[in-house]
C-alpha positions as CSV (number, residue, x, y, z in Angstrom):
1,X,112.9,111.7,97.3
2,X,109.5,112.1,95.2
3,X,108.1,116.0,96.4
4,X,104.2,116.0,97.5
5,X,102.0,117.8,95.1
6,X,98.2,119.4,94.9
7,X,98.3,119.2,91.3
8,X,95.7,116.8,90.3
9,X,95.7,117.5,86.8
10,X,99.5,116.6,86.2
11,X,99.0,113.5,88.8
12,X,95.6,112.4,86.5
13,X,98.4,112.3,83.4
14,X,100.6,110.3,84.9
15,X,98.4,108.0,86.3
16,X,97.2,107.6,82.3
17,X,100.8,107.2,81.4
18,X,101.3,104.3,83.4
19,X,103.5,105.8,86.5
20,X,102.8,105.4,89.9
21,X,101.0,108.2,92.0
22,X,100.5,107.6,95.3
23,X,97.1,109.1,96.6
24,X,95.0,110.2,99.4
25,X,91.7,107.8,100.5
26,X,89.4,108.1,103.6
27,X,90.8,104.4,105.0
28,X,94.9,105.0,103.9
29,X,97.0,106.2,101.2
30,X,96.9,104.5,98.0
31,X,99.8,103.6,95.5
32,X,98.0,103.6,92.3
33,X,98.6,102.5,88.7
34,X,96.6,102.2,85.9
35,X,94.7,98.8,86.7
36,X,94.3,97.7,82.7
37,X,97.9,98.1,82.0
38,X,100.0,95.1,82.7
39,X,103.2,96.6,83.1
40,X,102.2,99.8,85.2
41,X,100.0,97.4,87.6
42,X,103.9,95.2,87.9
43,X,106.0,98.6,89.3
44,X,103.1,98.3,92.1
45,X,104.8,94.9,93.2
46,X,108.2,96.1,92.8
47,X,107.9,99.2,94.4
48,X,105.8,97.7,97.8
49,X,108.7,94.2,96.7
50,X,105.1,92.7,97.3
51,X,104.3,89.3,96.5
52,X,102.4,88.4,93.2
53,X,99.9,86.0,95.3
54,X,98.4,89.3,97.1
55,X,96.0,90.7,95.2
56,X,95.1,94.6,94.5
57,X,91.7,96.7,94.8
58,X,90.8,98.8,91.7
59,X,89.1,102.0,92.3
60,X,87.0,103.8,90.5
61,X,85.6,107.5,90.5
62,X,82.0,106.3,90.0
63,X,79.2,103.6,89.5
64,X,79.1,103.9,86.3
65,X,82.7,103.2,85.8
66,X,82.1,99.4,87.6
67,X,80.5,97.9,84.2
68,X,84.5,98.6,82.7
69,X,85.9,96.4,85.6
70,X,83.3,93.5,86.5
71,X,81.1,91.4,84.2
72,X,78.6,91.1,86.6
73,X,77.0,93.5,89.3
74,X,74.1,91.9,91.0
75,X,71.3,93.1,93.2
76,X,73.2,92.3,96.7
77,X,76.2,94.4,95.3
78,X,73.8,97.4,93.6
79,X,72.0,97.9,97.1
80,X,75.2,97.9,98.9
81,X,77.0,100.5,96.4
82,X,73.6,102.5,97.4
83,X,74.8,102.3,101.4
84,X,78.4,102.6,101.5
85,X,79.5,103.9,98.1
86,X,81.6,105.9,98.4
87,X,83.0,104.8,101.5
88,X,85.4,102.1,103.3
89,X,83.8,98.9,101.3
90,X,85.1,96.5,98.7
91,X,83.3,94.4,96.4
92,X,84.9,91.0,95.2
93,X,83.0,90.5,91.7
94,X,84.1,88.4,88.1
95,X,86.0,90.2,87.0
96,X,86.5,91.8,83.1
97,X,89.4,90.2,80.4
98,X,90.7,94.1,80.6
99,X,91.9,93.4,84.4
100,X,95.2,91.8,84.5
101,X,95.6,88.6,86.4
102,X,98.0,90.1,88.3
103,X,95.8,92.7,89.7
104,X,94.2,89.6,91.3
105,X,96.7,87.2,91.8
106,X,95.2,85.1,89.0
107,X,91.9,84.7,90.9
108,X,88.1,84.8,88.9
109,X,87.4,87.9,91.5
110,X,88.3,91.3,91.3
111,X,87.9,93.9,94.7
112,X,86.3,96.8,93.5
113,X,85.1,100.1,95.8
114,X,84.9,104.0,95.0
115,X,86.8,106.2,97.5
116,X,84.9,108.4,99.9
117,X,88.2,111.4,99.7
118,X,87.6,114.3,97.3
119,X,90.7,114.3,96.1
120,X,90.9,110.6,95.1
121,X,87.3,110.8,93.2
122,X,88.3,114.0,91.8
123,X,92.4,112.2,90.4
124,X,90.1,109.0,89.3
125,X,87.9,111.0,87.6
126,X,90.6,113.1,85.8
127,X,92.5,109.8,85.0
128,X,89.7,108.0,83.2
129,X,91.2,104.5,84.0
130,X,89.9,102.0,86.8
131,X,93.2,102.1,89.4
132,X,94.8,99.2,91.0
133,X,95.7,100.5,94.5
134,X,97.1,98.7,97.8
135,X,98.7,100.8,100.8
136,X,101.5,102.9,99.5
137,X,104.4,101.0,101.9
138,X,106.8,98.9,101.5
139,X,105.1,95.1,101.8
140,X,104.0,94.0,105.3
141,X,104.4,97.0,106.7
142,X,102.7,99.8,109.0
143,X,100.1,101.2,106.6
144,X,100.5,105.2,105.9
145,X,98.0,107.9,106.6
146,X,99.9,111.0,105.8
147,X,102.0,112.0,102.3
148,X,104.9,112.0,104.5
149,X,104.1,108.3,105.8
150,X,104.6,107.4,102.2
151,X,107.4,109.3,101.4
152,X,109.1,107.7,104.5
153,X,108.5,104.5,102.8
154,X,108.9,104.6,99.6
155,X,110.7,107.4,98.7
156,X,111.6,107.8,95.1
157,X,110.0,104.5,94.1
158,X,107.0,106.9,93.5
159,X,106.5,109.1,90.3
160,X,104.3,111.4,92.5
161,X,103.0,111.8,95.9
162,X,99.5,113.6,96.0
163,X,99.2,114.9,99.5
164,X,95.5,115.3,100.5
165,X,95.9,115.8,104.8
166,X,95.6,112.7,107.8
167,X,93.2,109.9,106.4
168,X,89.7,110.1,108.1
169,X,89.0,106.6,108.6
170,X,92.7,105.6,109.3
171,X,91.9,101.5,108.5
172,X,91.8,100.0,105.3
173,X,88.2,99.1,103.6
174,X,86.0,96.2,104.5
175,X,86.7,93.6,101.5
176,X,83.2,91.3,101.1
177,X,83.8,89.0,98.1
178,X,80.2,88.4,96.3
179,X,81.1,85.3,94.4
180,X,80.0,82.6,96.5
181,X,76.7,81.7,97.6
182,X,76.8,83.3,100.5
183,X,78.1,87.0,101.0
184,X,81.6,86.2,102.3
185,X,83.6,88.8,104.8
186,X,87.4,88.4,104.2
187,X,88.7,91.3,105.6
188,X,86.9,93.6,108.6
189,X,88.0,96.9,107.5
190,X,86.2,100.6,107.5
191,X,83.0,99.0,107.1
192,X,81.6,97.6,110.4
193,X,80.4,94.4,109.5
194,X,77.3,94.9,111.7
195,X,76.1,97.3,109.4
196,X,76.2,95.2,106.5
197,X,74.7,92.5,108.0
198,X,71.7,94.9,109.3
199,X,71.1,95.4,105.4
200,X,71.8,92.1,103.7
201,X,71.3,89.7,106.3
202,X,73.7,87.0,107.1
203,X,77.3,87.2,106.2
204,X,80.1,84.3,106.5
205,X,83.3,85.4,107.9
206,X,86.4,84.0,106.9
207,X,88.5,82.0,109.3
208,X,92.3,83.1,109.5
209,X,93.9,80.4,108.3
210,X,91.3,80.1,105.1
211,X,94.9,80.0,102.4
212,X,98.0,79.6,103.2
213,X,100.7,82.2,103.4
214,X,102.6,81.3,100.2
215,X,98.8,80.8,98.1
216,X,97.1,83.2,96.3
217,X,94.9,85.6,98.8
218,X,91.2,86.1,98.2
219,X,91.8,89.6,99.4
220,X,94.4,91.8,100.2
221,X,95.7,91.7,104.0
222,X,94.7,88.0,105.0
223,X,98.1,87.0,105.4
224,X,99.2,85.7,109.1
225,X,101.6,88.3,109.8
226,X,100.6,92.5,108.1
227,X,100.5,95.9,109.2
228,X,103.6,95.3,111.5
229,X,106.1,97.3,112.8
230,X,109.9,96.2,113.1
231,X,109.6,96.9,117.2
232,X,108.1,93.2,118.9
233,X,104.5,94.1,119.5
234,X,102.8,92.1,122.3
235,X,98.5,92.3,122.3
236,X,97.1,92.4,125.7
237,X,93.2,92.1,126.5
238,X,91.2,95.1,126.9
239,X,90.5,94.9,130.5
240,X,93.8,93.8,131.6
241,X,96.4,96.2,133.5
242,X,99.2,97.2,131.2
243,X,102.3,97.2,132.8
244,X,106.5,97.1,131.4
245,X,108.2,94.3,131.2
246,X,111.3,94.6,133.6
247,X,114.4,95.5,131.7
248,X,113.1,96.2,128.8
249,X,112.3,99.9,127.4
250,X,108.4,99.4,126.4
251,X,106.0,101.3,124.7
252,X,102.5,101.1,125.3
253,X,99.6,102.1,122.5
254,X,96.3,102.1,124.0
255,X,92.9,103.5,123.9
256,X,91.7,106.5,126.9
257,X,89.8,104.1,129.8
258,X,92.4,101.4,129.7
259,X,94.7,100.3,132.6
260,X,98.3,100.5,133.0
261,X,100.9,100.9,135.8
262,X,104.8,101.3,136.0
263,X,106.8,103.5,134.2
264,X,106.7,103.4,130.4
265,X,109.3,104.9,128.2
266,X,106.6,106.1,126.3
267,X,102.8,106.0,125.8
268,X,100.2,106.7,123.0
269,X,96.4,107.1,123.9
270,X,94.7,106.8,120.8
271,X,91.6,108.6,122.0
272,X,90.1,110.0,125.5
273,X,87.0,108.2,125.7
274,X,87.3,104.6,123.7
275,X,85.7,106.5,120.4
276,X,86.4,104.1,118.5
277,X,86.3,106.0,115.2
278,X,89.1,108.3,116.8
279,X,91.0,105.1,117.5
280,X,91.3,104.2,114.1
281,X,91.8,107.0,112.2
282,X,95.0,107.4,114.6
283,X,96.1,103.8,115.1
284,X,98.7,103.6,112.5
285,X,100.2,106.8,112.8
286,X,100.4,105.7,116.9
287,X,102.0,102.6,115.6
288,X,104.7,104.3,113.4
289,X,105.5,106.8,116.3
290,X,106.1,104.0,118.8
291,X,108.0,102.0,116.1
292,X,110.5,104.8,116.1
293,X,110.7,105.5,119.7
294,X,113.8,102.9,120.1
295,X,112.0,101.0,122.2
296,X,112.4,96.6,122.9
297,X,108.8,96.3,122.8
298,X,105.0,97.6,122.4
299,X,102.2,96.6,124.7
300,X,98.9,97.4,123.2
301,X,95.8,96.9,124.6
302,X,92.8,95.2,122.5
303,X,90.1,97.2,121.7
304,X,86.2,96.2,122.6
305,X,85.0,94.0,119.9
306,X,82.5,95.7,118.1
307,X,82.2,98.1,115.1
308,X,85.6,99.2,114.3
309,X,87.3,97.6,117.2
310,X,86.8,93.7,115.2
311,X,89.0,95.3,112.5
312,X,91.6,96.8,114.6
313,X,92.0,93.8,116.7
314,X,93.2,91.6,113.6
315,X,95.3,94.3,112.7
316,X,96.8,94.5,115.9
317,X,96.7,90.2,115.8
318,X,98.6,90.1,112.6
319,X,100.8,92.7,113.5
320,X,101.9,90.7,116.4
321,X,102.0,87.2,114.7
């Protein structure tokens, strides 16, 4: 199995060298390869056994590293880099000749953030290169927030694991693709999109069943069924009573006002007090607990639908599809 390291240096090299290093960001952990070189960006796929319609997000350690990836970064995209950069928000953008089609599934578009971890702005810093990064799991699955949630996964399909502590924001980034008329939300994310619609006005959001599930995504985690555990998961609404189904041995994942009765064989409270901040920086780990538990099935309660809750509700919808 692929040992956890501190070394950035040595991680930086092989990054450059066109291995895989999977890294530490505010939202999840990251399996990154160099995202101009072909053949490193290709061990992504067949490492995650992901499929070459779902596209990547590149990262970079800085703005002035953006020019290198996109041909074009206008005035909606500079004043939102000003806001959330660094932080939980992709940018859909042209994209440069330099970026593979593969990075994005053969799509005009490339998603582009900057990291808000020190460690991953310090290793893309080091590297030099832009870096194609989606969730360090295996494809579909519950997305890691701890070295060891990688390891678990992927084990020695990784030239190095960089372990940089329990992700802060705990959901993946906000991806707002730029190239149509209209700013276009396709995935809620990190990034509440309340707060980016108090800055650039309106904001079109992206119905569900926008592509089909065997056509090339616009962004990363749109497909119908993502983020899912191998236990059945069944979503509940936020104000109903949870209780176990009879027969069954049930899990329930839920945040710290909601209802339940019975007897569960076990329970996860996200939080004490609905924070919703708390609920997401521990939702997955919660998730990959339960999944373990050997239980028939998870219960989970919605969450309210606002700020980060829209974004953990269509994780929790696609987990359960």
């Amino acid at each position: 199995m692929t040992s956890f390291t501190t070394n950035i240096q040595s991680a930086a090299e092989l990054l450059r060298t066109g291995h895989l290093v999977a890294f530490p960001t505010e939202t999840v952990y990251g399996l990154g390869a160099d995202a101009t070189n072909p053949i490193a960006v290709a061990r992504i796929f067949e490492a995650k056994q992901r499929p070459t319609f779902d596209p990547l997000i590149v990262h970079v350690a800085d703005i002035s590293q953006v020019d290198r990836v996109v041909r074009e970064f206008p005035e909606t995209a500079r004043l939102l880099a000003e806001v959330f950069w660094p932080g939980p928000l992709t940018l859909v953008l042209p994209k440069r000749d330099c970026i593979p089609d593969l990075v994005t599934a053969g799509l005009p578009g490339v998603g582009i953030r900057i990291p808000r971890h020190p460690v991953a702005l310090e290793l893309l810093k080091i590297a030099g290169c832009p870096v194609a990064a989606p969730s360090a799991n295996p494809f579909g699955g519950i997305s890691p927030t701890t070295a060891q949630h990688v390891a678990d996964g992927l084990g020695g399909k990784v030239d190095c694991i960089v372990d940089g502590g329990p992700c802060e924001v705990g959901l993946e980034s906000t991806v707002l693709s730029l190239m149509t008329e209209r700013p276009l939300l396709l995935r809620h994310g990190g990034c509440p999109v309340e707060d980016i619609k108090r800055l650039i006005g309106a904001v079109e959001i992206a119905t569900s069943d926008a592509t089909q599930d065997d056509a090339a995504q616009p962004a990363p985690g749109m497909l119908s069924r993502h983020y899912a555990p191998g236990t059945r998961l069944i979503v509940i609404p936020h104000n109903q009573t949870a209780e176990p189904i009879a027969g069954l041995r049930c899990g329930l994942l839920t945040a710290g006002k909601c209802r339940f009765s019975g007897r569960f064989a076990r329970i996860d409270t996200l939080c004490d007090d609905e924070n919703l901040q708390t609920c997401a920086a521990n939702f997955f780990a919660a998730m990959r607990t339960l999944d373990s538990s050997d239980l028939d099935v998870i219960i989970a309660h919605e969450f309210p639908a606002h700020g980060l809750g829209v974004a953990l509700n269509d994780r929790l919808r696609r987990a359960a599809h």
